[in-house]
KOLMAR-264790 format. One record per residue (C-alpha): residue in one letter; z, y, x. Coordinates in pm, whole numbers. Layout:
<nodes>
<node><code>A</code><c3>Z</c3><c2>Y</c2><c1>X</c1></node>
...
</nodes>
This chain:
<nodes>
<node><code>X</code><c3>-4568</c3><c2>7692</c2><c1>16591</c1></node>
<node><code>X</code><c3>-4466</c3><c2>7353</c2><c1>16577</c1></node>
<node><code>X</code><c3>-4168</c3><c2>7238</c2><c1>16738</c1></node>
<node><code>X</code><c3>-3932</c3><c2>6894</c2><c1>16773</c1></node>
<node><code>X</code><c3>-4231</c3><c2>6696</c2><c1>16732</c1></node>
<node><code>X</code><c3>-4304</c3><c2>6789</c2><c1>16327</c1></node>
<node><code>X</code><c3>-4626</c3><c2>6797</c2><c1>16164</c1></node>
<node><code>X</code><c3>-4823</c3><c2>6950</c2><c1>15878</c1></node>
<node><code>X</code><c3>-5038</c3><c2>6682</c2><c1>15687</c1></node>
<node><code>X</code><c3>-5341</c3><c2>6878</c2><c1>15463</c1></node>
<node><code>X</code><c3>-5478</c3><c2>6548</c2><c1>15345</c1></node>
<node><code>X</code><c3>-5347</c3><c2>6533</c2><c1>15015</c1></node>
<node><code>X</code><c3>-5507</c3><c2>6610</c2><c1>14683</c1></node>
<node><code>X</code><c3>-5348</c3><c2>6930</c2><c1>14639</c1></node>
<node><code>X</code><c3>-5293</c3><c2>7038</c2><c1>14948</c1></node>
<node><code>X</code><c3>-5334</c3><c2>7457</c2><c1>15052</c1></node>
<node><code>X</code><c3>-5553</c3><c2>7339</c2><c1>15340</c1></node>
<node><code>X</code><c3>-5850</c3><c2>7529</c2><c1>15226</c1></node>
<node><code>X</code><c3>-5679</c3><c2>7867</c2><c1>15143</c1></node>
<node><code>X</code><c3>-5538</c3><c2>7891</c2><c1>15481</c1></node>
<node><code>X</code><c3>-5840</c3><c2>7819</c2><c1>15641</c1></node>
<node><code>X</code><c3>-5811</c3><c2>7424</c2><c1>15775</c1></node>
<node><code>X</code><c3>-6007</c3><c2>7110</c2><c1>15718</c1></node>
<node><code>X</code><c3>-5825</c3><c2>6776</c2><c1>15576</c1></node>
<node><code>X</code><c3>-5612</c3><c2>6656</c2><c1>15877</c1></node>
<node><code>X</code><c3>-5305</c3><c2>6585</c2><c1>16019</c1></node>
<node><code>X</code><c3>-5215</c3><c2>6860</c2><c1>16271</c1></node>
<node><code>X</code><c3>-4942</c3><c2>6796</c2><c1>16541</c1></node>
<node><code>X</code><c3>-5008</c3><c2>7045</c2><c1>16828</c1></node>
<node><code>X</code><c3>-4730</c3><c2>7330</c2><c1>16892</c1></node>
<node><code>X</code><c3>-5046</c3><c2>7598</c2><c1>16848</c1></node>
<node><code>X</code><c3>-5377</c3><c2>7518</c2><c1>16574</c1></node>
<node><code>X</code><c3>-5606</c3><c2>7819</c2><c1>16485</c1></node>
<node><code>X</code><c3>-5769</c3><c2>7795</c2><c1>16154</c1></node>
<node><code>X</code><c3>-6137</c3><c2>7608</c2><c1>16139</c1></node>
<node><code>X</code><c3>-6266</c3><c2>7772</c2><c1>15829</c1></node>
<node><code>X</code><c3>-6303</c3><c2>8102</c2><c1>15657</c1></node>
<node><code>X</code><c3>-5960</c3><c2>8175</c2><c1>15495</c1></node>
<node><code>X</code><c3>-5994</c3><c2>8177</c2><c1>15099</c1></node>
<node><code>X</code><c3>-5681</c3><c2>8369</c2><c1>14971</c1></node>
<node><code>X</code><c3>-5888</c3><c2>8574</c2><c1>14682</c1></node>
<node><code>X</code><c3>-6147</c3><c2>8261</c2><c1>14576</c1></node>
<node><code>X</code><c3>-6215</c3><c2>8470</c2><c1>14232</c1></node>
<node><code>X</code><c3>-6517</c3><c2>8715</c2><c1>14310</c1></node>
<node><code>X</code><c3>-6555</c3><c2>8757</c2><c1>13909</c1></node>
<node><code>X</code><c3>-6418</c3><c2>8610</c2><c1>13580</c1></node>
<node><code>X</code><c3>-6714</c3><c2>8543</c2><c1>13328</c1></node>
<node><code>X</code><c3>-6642</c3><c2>8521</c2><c1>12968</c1></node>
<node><code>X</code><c3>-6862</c3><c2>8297</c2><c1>12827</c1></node>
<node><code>X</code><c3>-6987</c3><c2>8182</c2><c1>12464</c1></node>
<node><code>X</code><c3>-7116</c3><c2>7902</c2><c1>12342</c1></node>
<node><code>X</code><c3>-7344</c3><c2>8051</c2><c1>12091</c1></node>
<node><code>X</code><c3>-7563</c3><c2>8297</c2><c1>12271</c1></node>
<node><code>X</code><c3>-7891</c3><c2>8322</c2><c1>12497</c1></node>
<node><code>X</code><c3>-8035</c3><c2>8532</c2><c1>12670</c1></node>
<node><code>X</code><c3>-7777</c3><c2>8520</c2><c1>12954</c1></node>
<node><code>X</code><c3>-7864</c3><c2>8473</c2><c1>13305</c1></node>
<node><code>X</code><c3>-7599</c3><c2>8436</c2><c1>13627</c1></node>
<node><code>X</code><c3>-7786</c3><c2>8405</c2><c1>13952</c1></node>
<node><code>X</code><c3>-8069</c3><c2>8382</c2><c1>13808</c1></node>
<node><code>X</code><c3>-7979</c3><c2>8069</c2><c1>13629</c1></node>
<node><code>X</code><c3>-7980</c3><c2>8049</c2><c1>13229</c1></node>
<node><code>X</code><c3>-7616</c3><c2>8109</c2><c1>13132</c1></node>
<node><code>X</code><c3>-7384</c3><c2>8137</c2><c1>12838</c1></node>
<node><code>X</code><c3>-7164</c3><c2>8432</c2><c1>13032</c1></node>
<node><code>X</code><c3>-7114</c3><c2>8794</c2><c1>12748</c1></node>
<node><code>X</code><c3>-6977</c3><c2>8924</c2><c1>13039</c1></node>
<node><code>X</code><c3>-6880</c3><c2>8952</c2><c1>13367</c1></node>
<node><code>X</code><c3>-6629</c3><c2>9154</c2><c1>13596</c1></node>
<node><code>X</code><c3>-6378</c3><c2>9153</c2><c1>13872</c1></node>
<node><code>X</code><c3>-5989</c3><c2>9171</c2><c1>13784</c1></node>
<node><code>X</code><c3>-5883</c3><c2>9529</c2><c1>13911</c1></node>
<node><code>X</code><c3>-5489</c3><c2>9377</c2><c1>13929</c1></node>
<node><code>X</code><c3>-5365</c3><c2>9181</c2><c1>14183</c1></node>
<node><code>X</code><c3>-5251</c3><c2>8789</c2><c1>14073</c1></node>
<node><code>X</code><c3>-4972</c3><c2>8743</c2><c1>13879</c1></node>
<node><code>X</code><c3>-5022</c3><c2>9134</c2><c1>13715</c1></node>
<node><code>X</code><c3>-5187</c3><c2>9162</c2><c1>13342</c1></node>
<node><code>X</code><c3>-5574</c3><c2>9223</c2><c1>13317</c1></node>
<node><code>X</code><c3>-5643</c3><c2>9458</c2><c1>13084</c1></node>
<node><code>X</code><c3>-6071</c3><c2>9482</c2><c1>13088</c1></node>
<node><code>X</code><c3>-6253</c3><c2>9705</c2><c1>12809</c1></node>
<node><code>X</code><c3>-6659</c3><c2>9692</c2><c1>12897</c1></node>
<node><code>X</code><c3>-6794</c3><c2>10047</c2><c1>12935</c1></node>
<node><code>X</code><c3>-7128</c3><c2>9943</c2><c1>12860</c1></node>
<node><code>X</code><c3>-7194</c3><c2>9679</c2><c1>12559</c1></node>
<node><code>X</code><c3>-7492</c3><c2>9503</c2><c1>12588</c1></node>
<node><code>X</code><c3>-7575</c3><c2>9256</c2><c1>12275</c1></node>
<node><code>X</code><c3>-7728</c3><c2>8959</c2><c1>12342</c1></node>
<node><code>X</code><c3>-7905</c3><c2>8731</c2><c1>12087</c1></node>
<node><code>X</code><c3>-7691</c3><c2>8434</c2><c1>11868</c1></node>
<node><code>X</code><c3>-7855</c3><c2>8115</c2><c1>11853</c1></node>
<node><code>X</code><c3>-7704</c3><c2>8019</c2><c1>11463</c1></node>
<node><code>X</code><c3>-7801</c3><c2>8140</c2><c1>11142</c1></node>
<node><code>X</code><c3>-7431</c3><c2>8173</c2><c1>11037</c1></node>
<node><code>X</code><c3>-7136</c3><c2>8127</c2><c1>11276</c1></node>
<node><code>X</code><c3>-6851</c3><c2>7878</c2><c1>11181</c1></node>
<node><code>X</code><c3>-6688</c3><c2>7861</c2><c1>11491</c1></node>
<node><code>X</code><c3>-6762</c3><c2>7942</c2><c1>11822</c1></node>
<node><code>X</code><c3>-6611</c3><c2>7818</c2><c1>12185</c1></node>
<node><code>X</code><c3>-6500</c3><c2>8055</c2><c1>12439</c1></node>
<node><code>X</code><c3>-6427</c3><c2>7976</c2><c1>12801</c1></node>
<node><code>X</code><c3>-6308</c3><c2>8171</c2><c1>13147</c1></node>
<node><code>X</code><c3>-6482</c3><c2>8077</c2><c1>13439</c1></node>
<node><code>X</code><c3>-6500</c3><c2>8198</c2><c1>13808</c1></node>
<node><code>X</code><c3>-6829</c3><c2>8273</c2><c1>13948</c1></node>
<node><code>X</code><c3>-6897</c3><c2>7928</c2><c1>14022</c1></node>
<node><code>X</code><c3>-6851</c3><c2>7802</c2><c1>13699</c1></node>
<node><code>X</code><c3>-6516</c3><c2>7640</c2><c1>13751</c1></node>
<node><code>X</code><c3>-6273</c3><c2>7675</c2><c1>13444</c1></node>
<node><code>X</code><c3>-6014</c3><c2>7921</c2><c1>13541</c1></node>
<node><code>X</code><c3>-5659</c3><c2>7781</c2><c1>13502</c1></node>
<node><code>X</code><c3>-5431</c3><c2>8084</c2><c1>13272</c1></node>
<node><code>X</code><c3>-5129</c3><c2>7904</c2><c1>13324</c1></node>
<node><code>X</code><c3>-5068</c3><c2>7885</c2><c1>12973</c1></node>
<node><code>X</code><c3>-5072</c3><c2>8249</c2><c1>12904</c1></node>
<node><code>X</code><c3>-5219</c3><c2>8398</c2><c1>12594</c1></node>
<node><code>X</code><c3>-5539</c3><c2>8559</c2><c1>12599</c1></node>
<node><code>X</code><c3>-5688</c3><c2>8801</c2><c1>12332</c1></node>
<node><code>X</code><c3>-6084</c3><c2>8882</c2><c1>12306</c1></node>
<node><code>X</code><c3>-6270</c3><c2>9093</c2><c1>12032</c1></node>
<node><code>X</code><c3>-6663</c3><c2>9034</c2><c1>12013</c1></node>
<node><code>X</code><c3>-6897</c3><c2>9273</c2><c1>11807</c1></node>
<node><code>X</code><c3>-7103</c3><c2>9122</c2><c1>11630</c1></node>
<node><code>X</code><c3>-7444</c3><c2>9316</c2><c1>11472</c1></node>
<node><code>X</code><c3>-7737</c3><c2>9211</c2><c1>11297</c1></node>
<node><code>X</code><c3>-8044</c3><c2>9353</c2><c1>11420</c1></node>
</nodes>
């Protein structure tokens, strides 16, 4: 509730105007209910993805994404993820020399680790 005249202001670039649930706007009434779906969890899965595979489809969309899950921690806690079932997909190189890896949500947007450290291990196997 707003009181003495204040006012919240979600028009900046960074504002948490989507998470809670409001559009863009200056609000100034003592009472505003939320317009829009509130998005406190936004990350439905974290893909892993590699630039040096095929074979890969997400949504039925060629894709680059090894894998795919949903953290079982809640933010802020480590995310410790170990594939039960491994599923080989095919490399697009003759030899590898280096490879790029990435974390994305399920929309594709680069996820944002804070600086933390991250470790993978691929398996690799001729066929």
């Amino acid at each position: 509730m707003l009181e003495n005249g204040f006012q919240v202001d979600f028009r900046y670039e960074r504002s948490p105007n989507s998470v809670l649930g409001f559009n863009k706007a200056v609000y100034t009434s003592d009472y505003q209910e939320y317009e829009n779906p509130v998005d406190i969890l936004s990350i439905n899965s974290i893909l892993v993805n590699v630039d040096i595979i095929s074979g890969s489809y997400v949504n039925g969309q060629r894709n680059t994404t090894i894998y795919s899950f949903f953290p079982a921690v809640n933010p802020g806690y480590k995310i410790i993820e170990t594939p039960a079932n491994l599923v080989y997909l095919p490399v697009t190189l003759d030899a590898i020399y280096s490879m790029e890896t990435s974390l994305t949500d399920q929309n594709g947007k680069l996820l944002n680790l804070r600086g933390e450290n991250i470790s993978i291990r691929f398996h690799v196997r001729e066929i």
